[in-house]
MOPAC internal coordinates of N, CA, C and O (Angstrom, degrees):
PM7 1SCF
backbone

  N    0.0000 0     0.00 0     0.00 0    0    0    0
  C    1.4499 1     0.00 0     0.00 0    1    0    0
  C    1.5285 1   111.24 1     0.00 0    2    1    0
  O    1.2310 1   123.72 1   151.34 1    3    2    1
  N    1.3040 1   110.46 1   -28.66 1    3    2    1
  C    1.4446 1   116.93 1  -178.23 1    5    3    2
  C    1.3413 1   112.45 1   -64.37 1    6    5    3
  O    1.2310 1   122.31 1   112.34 1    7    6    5
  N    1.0073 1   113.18 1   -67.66 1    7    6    5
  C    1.4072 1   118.85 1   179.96 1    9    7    6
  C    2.0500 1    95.50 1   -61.98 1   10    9    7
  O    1.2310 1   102.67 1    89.42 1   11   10    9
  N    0.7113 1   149.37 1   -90.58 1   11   10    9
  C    1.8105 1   110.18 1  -160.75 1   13   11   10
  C    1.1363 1   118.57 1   -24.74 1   14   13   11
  O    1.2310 1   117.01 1   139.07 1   15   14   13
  N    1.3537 1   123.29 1   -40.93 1   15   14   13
  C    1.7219 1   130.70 1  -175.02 1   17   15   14
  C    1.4969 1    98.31 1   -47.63 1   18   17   15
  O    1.2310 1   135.33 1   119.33 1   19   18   17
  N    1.2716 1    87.93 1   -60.67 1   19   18   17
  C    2.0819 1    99.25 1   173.24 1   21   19   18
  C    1.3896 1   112.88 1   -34.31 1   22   21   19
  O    1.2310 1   116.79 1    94.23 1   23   22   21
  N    1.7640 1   123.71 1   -85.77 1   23   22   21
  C    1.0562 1   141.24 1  -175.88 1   25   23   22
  C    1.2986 1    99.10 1   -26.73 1   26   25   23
  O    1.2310 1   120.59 1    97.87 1   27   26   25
  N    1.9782 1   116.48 1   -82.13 1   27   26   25
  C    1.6290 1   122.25 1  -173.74 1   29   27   26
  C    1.4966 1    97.59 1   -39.38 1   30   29   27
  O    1.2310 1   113.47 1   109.17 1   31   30   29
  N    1.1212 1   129.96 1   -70.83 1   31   30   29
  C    1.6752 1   122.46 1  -154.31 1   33   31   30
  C    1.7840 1   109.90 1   -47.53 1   34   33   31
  O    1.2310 1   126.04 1   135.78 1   35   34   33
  N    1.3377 1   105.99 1   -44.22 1   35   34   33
  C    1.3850 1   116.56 1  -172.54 1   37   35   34
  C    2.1129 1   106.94 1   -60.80 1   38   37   35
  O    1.2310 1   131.35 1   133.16 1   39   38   37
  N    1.3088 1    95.70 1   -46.84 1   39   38   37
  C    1.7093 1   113.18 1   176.45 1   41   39   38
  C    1.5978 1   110.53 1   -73.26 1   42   41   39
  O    1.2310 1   107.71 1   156.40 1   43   42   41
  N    0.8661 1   140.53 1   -23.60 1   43   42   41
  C    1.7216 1   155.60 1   139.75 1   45   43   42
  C    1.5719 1   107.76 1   -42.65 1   46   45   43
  O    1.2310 1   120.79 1   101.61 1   47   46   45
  N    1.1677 1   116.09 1   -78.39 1   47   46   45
  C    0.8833 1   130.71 1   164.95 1   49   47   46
  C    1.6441 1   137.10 1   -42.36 1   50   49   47
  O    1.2310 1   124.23 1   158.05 1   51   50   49
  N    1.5310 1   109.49 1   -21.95 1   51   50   49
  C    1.3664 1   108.01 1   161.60 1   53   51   50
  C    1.3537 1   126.27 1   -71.97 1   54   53   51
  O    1.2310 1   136.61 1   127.82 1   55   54   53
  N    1.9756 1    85.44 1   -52.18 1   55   54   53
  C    1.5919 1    96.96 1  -169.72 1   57   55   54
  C    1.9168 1   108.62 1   -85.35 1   58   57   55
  O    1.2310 1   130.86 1   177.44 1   59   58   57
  N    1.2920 1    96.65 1    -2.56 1   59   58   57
  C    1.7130 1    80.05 1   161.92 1   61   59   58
  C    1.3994 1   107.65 1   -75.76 1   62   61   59
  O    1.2310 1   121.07 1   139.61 1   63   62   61
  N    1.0222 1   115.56 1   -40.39 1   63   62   61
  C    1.9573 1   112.05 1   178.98 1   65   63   62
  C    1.3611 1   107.86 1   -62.65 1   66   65   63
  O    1.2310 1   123.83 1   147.96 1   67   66   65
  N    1.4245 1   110.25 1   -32.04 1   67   66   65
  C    2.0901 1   105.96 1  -178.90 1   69   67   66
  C    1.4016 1    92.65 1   -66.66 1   70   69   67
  O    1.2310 1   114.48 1   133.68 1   71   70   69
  N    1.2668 1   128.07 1   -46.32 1   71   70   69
  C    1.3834 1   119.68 1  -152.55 1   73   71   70
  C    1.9377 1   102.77 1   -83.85 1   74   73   71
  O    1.2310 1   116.74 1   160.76 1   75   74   73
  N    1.3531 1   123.80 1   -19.24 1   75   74   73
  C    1.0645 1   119.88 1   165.54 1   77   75   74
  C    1.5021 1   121.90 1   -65.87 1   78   77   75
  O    1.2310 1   125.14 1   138.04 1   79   78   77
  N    1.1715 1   107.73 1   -41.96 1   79   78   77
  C    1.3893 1   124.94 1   161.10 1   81   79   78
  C    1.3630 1   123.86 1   -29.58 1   82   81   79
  O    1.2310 1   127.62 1   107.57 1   83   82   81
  N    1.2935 1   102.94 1   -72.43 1   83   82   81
  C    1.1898 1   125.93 1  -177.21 1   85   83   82
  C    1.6681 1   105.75 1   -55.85 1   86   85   83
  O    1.2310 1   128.26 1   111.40 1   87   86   85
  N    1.5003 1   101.70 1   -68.60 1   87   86   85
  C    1.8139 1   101.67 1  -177.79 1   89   87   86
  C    1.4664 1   118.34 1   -52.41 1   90   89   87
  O    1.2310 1   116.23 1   165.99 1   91   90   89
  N    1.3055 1   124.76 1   -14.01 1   91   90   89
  C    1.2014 1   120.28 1  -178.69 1   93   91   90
  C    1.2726 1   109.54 1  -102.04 1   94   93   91
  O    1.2310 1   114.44 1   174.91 1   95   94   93
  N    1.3449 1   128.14 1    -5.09 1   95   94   93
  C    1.3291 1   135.53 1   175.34 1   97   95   94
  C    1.3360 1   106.00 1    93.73 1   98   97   95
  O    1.2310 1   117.09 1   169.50 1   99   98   97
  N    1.3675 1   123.14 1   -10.50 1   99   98   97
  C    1.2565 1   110.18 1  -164.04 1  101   99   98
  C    1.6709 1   108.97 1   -83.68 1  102  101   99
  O    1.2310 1   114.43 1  -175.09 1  103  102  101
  N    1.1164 1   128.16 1     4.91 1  103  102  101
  C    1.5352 1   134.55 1   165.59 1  105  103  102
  C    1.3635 1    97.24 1  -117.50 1  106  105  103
  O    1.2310 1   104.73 1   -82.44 1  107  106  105
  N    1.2776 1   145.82 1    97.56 1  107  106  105
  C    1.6749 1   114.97 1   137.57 1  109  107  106
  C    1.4598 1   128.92 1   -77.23 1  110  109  107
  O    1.2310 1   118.00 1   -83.21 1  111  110  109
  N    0.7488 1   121.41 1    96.79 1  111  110  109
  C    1.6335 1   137.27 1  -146.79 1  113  111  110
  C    1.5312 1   112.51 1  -154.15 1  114  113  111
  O    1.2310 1   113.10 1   -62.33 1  115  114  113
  N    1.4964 1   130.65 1   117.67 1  115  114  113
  C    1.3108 1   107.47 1   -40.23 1  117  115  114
  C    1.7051 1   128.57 1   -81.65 1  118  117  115
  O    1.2310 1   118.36 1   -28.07 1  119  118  117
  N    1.8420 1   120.73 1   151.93 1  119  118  117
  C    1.3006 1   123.59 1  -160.35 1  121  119  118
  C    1.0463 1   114.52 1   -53.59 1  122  121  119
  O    1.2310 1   112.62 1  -172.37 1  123  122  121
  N    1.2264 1   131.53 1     7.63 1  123  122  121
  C    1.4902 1   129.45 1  -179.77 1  125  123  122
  C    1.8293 1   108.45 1  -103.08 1  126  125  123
  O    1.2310 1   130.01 1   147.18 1  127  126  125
  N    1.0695 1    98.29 1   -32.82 1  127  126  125
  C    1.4230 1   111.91 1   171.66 1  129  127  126
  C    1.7836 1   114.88 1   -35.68 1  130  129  127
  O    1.2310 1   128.30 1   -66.03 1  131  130  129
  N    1.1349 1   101.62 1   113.97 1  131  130  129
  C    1.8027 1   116.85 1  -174.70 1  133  131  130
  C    1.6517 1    94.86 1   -69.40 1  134  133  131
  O    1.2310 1   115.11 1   171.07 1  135  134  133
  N    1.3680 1   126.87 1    -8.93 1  135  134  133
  C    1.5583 1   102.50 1  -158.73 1  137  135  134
  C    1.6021 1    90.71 1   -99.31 1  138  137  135
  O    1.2310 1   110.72 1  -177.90 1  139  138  137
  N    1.6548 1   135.06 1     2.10 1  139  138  137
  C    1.0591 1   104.22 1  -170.84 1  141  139  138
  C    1.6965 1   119.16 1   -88.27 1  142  141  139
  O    1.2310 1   129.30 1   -16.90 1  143  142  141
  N    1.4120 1    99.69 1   163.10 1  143  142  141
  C    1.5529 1   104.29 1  -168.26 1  145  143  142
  C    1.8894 1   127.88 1    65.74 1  146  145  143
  O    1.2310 1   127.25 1   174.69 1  147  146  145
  N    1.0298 1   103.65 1    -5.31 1  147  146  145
  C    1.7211 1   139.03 1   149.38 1  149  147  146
  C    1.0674 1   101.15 1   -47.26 1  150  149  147
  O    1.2310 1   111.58 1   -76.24 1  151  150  149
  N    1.9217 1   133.47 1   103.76 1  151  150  149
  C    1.0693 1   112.60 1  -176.79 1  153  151  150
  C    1.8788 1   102.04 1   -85.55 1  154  153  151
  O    1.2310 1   134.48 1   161.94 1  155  154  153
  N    0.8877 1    89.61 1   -18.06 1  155  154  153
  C    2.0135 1   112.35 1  -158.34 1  157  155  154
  C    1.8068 1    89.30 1   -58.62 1  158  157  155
  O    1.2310 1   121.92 1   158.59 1  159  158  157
  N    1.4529 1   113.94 1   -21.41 1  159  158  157
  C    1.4208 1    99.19 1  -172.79 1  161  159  158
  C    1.6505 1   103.29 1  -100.53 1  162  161  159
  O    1.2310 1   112.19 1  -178.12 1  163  162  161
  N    1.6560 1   132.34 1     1.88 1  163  162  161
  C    1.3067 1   120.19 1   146.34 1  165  163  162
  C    1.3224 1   137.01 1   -62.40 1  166  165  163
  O    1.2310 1   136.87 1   164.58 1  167  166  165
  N    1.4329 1    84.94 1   -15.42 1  167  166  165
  C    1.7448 1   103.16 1  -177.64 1  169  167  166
  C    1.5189 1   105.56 1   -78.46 1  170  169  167
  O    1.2310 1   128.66 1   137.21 1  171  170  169
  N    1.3385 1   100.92 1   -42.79 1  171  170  169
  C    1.7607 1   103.19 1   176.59 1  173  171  170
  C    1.2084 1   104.03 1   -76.00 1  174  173  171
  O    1.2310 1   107.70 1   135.60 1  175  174  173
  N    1.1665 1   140.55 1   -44.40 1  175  174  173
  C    1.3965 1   121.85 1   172.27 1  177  175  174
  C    1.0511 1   130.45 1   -44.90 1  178  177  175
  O    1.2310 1   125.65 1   133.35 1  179  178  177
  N    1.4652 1   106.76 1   -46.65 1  179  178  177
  C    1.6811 1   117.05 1   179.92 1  181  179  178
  C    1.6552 1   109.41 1   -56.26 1  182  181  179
  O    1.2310 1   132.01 1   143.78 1  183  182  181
  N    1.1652 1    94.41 1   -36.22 1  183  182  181
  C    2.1542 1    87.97 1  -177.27 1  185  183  182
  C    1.1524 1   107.33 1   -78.23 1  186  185  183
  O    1.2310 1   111.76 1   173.28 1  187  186  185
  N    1.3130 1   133.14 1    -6.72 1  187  186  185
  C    1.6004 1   135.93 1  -150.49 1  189  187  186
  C    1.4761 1    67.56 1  -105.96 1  190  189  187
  O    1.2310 1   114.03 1   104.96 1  191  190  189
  N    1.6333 1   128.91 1   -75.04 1  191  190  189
  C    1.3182 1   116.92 1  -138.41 1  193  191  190
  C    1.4944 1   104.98 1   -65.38 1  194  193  191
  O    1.2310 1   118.04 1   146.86 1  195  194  193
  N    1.2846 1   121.35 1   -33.14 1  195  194  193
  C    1.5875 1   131.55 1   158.16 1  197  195  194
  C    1.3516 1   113.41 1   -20.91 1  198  197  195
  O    1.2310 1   129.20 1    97.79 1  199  198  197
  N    1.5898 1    99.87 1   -82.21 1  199  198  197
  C    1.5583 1    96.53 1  -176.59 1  201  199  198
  C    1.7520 1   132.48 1   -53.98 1  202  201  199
  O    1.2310 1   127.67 1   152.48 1  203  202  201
  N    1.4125 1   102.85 1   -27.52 1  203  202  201
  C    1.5743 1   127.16 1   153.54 1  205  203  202
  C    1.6509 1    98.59 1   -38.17 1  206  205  203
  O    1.2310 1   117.37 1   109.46 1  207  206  205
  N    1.5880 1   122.62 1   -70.54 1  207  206  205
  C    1.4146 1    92.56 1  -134.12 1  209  207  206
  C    1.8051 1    87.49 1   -92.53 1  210  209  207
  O    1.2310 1   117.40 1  -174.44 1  211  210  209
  N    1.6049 1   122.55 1     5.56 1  211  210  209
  C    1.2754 1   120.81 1   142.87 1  213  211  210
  C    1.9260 1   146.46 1   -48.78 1  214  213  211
  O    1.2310 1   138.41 1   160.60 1  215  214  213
  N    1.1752 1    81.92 1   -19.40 1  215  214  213
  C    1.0015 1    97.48 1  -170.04 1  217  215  214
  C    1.6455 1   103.39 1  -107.42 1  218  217  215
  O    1.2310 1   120.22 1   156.23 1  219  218  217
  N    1.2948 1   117.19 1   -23.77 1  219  218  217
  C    1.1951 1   126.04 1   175.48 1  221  219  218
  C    1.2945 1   109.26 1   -72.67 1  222  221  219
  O    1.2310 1   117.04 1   129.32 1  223  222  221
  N    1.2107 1   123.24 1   -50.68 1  223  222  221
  C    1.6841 1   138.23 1   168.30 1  225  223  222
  C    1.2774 1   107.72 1   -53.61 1  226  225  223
  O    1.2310 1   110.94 1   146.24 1  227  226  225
  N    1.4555 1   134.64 1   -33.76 1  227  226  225
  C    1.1865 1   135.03 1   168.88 1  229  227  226
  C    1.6141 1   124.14 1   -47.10 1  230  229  227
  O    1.2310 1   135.00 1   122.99 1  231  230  229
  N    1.3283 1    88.58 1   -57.01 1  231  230  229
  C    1.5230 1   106.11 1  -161.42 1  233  231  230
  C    1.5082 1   108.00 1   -91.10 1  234  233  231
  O    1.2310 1   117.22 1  -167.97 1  235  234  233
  N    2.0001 1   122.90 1    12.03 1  235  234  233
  C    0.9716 1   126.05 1   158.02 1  237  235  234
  C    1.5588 1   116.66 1   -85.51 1  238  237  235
  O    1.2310 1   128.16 1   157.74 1  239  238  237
  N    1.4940 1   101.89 1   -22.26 1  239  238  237
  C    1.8000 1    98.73 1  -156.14 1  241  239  238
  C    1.5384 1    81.87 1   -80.27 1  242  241  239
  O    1.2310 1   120.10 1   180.00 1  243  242  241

């Protein structure tokens, strides 16, 4: 069980940073992508990457 906790947290955790990326403009990646310059999708990233590094902390204790 630990290790999925792992896996999900790590996969949470990317794409909350892609998606911060992206909303802040500071990734446009890829240019077709509707989320860039979207600030509303750093915000979702940020909770995504949150729950990521929750879940990562989880599945250490």
């Amino acid at each position: 069980m630990s290790k999925l906790l792992l896996i999900l947290g790590l996969l949470a955790l990317a794409v909350g940073l892609l998606w911060i990326g992206q909303g802040t403009g500071a990734l446009p990646w890829p240019q077709s992508s509707f989320m860039i310059g979207q600030i509303q999708w750093a915000g979702y990233g940020a909770a995504l990457a949150a729950l990521g590094l929750i879940l990562i902390w989880q599945c250490q204790r």
